[in-house]
C-alpha positions as CSV (number, residue, x, y, z in Angstrom):
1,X,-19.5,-17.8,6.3
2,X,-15.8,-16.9,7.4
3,X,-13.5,-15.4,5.2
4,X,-9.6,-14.8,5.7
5,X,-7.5,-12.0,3.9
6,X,-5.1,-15.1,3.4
7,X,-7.6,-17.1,1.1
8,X,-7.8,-15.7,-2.4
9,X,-10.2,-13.4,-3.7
10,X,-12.6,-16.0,-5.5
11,X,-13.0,-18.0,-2.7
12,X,-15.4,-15.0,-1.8
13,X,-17.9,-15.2,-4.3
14,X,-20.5,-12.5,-2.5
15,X,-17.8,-9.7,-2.7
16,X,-16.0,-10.7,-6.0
17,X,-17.0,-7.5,-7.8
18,X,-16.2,-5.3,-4.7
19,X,-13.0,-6.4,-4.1
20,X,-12.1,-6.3,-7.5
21,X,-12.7,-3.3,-8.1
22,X,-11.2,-1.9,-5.1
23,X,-7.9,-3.7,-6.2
24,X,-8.5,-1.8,-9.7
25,X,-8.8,1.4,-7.7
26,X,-5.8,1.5,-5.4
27,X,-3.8,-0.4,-8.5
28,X,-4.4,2.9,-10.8
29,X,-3.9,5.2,-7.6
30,X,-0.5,3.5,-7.0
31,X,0.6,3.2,-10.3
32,X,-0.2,7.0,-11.3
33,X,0.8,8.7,-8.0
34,X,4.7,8.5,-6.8
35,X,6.9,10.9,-5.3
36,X,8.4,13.4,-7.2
37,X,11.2,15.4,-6.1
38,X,12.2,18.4,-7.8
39,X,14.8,21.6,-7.7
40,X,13.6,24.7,-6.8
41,X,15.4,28.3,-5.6
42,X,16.3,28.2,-1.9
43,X,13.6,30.7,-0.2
44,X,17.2,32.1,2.1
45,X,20.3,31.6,-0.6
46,X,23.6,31.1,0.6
47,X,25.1,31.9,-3.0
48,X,24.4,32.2,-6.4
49,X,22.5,29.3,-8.1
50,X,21.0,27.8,-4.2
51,X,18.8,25.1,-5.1
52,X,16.5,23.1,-2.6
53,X,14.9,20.0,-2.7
54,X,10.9,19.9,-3.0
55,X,8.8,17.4,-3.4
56,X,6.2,18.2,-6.1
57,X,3.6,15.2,-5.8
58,X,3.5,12.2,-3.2
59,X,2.6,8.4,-3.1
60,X,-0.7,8.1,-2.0
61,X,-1.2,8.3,1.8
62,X,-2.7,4.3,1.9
63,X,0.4,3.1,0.9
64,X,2.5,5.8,2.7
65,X,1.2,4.3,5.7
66,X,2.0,1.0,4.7
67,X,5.8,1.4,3.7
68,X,6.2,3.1,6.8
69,X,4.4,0.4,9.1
70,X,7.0,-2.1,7.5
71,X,9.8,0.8,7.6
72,X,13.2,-0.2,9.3
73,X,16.8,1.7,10.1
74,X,19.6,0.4,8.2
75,X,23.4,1.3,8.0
76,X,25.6,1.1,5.6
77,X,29.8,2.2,5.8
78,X,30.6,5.1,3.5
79,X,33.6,4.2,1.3
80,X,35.2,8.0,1.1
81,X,35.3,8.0,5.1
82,X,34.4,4.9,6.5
83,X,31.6,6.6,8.9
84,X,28.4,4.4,9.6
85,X,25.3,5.9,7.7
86,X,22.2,5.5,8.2
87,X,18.9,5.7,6.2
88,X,15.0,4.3,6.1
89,X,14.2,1.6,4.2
90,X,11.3,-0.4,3.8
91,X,10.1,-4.4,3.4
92,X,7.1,-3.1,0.7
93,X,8.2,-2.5,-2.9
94,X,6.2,-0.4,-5.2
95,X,7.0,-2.8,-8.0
96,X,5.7,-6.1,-6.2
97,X,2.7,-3.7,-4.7
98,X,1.5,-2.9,-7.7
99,X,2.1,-6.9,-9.2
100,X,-0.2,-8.3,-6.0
101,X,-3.1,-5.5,-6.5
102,X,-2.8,-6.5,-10.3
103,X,-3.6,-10.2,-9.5
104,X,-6.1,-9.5,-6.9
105,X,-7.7,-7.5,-9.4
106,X,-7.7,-10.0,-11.9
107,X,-8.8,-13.0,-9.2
108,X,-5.2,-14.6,-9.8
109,X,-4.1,-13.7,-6.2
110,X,-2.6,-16.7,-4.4
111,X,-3.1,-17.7,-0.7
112,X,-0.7,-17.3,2.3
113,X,1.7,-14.3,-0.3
114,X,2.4,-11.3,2.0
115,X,1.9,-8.9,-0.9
116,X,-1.5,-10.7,-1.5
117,X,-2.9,-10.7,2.1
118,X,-1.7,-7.2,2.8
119,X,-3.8,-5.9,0.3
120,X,-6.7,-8.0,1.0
121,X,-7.0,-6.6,4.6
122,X,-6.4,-3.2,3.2
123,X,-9.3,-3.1,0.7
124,X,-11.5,-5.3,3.4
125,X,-10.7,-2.3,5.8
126,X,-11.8,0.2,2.7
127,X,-14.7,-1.4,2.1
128,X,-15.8,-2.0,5.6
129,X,-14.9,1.8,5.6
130,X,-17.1,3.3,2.8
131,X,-19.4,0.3,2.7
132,X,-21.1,-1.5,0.0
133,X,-24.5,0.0,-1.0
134,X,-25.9,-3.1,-2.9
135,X,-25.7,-5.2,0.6
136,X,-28.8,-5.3,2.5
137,X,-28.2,-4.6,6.0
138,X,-25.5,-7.5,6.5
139,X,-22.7,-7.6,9.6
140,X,-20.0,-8.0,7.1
141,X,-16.9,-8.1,7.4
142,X,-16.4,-7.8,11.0
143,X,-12.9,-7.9,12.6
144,X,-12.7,-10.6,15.1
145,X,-8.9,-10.8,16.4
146,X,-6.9,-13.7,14.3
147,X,-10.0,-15.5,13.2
148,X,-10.7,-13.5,10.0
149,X,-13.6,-11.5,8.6
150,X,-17.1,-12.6,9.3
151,X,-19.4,-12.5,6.5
């Protein structure tokens, strides 16, 4: 039996629990882990007061990896001085993240959604990664270029 990240989770009905609770998982991880940034004394001062940014805890590195993978350079025209800036922004919101890993969790996730399949090949990768130890000695789960999983 095939099975695509872009078919829902149900439609696999072998690895339900698995991917379930893998969604559950990196859902929690998401939600309670985001990057903090806070004020601290500069280490070399310049004058009184010298504060530094630092960042104090960080998204988790899965989805680090991601935001970055769909990262792009965009501009923007400063009103004061009418100079070009330019900063890093990214395709992947945290907010919709956490909204597609909460329906996968819950077997509500939808076919063909980016959000969806994203995070279906993500936990497949996981899985395939740290296994599952109530499979007996399957091939699961097998890359095979564009035509999907192999179960």
């Amino acid at each position: 039996m095939e099975w695509y990240p872009t078919r829902p989770v149900k439609e696999n009905s072998k690895f339900v629990k698995a991917l379930t609770e893998e969604a559950k998982f990196l859902y929690e991880d998401l939600k309670n882990n985001r990057l903090v940034v806070e004020l601290a004394s500069a280490p070399d001062p310049h004058f009184e007061g010298n504060k530094i940014r630092v960042a104090s805890s960080y998204a988790p590195e899965w989805y680090r990896e991601i935001y970055h993978e769909y990262s792009f350079e965009a501009e923007y025209r400063s009103k004061e001085t009418g100079r070009k800036r330019k900063y890093l922004t990214s395709h992947i919101s945290r907010k919709k993240s956490l909204k597609s890993l909460e329906r996968i969790s819950k077997m509500e996730d939808k076919p063909n959604i980016f959000y969806d399949t994203l995070y279906r090949e993500l936990i497949i990768k996981n899985l395939e990664k740290y296994g599952l130890p109530e499979i007996e000695n399957e091939d699961y789960f097998k890359l095979e270029g564009d035509e999907g999983f192999i179960i």
